[in-house]
N, C-alpha and C positions, 0 to 999 in steps of 0.2 A: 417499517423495519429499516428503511433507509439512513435516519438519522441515527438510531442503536449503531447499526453496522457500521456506517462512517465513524464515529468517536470509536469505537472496538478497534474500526483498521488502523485511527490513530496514536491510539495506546500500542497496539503491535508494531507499529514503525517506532514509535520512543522506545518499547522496550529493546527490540530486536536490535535497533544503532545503537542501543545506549545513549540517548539524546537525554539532557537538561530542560524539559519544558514538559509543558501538560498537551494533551488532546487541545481544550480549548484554545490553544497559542498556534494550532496549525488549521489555516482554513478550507476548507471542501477541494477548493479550485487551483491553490496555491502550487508552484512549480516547487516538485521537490527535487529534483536531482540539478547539478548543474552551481557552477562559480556563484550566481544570480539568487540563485533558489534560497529562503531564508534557512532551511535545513541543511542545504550542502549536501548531500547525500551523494557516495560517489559507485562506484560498480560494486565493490565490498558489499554497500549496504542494499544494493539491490539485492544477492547472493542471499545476505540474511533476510531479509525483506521475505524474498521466496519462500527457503525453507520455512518462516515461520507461518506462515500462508497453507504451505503443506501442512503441516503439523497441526496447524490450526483448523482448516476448510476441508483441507483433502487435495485441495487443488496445487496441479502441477502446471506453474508455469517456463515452460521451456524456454534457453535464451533464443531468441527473435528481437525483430524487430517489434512484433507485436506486443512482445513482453515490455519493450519500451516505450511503448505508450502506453499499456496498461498502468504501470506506475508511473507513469506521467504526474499523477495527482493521486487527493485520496478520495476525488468525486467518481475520476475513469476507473479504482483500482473497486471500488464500492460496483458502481454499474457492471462491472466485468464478472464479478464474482457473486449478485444477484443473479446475474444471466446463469452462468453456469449451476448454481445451485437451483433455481427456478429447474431444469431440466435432470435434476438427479432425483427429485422428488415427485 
């Protein structure tokens, strides 16, 4: 399921920013947010990120700290949201 979920969580980040690029153009590990980050992703896009997370998963990620490493990447954002799903089921 890992690799389905990861491209899934990559389409929902392009849709949700409205990014120019495919799933395959962002990889597992890659820094998303940040001047550096090939995405740029800035607070905005964390916001939509979320709700679409919710809307999508069910899951509510509150702002934290922990929320920001959670989307750190789309490898932490994939393991975080296995874990949580592993325990709803």
């Amino acid at each position: 399921m890992t690799q389905d979920l990861r491209h899934e969580l990559k389409a929902l980040i392009i849709e949700a920013c409205d990014k120019d690029c495919t799933p395959a153009e962002i990889t597992d590990d890659e820094q998303l947010f940040g001047p550096e980050a090939p995405l740029q992703l800035d607070s905005l896009d964390a916001l939509q990120i979320s709700m679409a997370i919710k809307k999508q998963y069910g899951l509510r990620l509150p702002d934290s700290k922990d929320t920001r490493r959670i989307l750190s990447s789309v490898a932490n954002l994939a393991g975080h949201l296995e874990s949580w799903l592993a325990t709803r089921s």
